[in-house]
N, C-alpha and C positions, 0 to 999 in steps of 0.2 A: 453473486455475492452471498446469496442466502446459504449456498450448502458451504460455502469458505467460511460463515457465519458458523455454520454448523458445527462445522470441524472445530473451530476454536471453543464452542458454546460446551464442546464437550471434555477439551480438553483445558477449560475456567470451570469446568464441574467438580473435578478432579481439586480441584485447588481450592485453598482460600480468598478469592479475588473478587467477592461479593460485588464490587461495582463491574466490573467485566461483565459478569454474568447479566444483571441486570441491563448494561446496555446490547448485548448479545441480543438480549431476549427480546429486545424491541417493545419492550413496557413504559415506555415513558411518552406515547403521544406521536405526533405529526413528525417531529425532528430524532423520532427514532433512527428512522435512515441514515438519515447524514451525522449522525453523531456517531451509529453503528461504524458508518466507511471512514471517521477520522481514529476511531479504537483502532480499527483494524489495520490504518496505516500507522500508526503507532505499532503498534503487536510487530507489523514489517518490519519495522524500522529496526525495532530492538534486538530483531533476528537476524536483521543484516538482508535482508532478501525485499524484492517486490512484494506487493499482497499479491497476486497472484501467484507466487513461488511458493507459499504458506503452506500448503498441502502435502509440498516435497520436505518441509524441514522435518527431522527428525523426532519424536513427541519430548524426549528431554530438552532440546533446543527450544522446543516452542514453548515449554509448559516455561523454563527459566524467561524468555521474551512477555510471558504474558504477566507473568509476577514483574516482571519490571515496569510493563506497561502502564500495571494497576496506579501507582500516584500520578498518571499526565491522566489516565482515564477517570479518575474523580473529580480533578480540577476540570476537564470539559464538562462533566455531570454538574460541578457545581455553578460553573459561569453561564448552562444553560436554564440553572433553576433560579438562578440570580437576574438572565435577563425576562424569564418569565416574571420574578415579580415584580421585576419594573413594570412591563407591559401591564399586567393587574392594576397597578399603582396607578399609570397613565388612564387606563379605560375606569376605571376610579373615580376617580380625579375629575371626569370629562362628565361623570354621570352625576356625581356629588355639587356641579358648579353651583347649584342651587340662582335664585334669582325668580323673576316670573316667567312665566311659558314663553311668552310672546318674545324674550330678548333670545331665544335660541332656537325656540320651536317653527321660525318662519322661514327655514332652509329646509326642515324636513319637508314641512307643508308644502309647498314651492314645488320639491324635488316628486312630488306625490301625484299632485296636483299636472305638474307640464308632461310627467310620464304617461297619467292616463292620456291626459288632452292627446298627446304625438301615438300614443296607442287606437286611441279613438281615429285620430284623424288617417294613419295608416293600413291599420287594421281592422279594426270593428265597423269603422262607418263602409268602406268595401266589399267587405265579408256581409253587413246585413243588407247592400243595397244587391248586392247578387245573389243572396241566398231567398227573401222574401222580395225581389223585383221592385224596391221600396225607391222612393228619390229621393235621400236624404241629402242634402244640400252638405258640401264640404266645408271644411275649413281652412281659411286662406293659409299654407306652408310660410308667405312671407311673415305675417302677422306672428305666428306660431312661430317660425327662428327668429324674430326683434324680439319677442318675449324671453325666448330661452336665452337671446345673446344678454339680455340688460338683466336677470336672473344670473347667469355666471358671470358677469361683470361685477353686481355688485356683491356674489359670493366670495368670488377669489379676489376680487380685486379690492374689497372693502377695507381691508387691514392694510394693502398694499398704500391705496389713499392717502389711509388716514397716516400710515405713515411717513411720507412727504411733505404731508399738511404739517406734520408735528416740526419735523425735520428743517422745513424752510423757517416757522416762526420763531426755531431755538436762535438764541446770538451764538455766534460760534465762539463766544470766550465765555458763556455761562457754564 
């Protein structure tokens, strides 16, 4: 796809198609890619051919396909900058909740906390009782999954709860 890229990149060069070019160039981030293969099947599309035929089409052919392409290739450009600010807005949002530590901060701790524990208990306490012949006494696996199941119980399942609690006490005519 990259030299198919190429080919078009140079022949959006040629042109006034400022957003083409831009997403040719694969400067806007992670979703460069897939935004690049939906230009490109647009570019297709407007020339009548596969993206893979693109190299066979003629340069006035292609160059009039890519000027047409150009207003669906802004609107992808813009509804990807659109859902990037959402996403901002959401992780935002999520970090602004404000409130005290403790009403958020006891899922990270938790998540922090049972990872070292299952890291110790799998790897570290293994690894130091074979490497310095040590007898560290393990840690019981059952003990260590009741913790971690009643941890993701009440992580995912808290909201799920409390939303049935809520749900049963409503009258269903209020």
């Amino acid at each position: 796809m990259s030299a198919l890229a190429s080919i078009l990149l140079t022949a959006a060069g040629e042109l006034a198609v400022p957003v083409i070019r831009k997403l040719l160039n694969e400067s806007i981030g992670n979703a460069g890619g897939d935004i690049t293969g939906k230009v490109i099947d647009i570019i297709a599309a407007k020339a009548g051919v596969t993206p893979d035929r693109l190299p066979d089409v003629p340069a006035p052919d292609l160059q009039d396909a890519i000027v047409a392409a150009e207003p669906e290739a802004a609107d992808i450009l813009i509804k990807h900058v659109e859902s990037q600010r959402l996403i901002n807005e959401a992780v935002k949002a999520e970090l602004d909740k404000g409130g005290p530590t403790w009403t958020w901060g006891w899922r990270p701790g938790w998540m922090w906390l049972l990872a070292f524990v299952w890291l110790y208990a799998l790897i570290l306490r293994p690894l130091a009782n074979a490497a310095f012949g040590a007898a560290i006494e393990a840690v019981d696996l059952t003990i260590l999954m009741t913790l971690t199941g009643v941890f993701t119980g009440l992580y995912m399942g808290g909201h799920t709860a409390k939303s049935i609690i809520s749900g049963l006490r409503r009258h269903p005519y209020d």
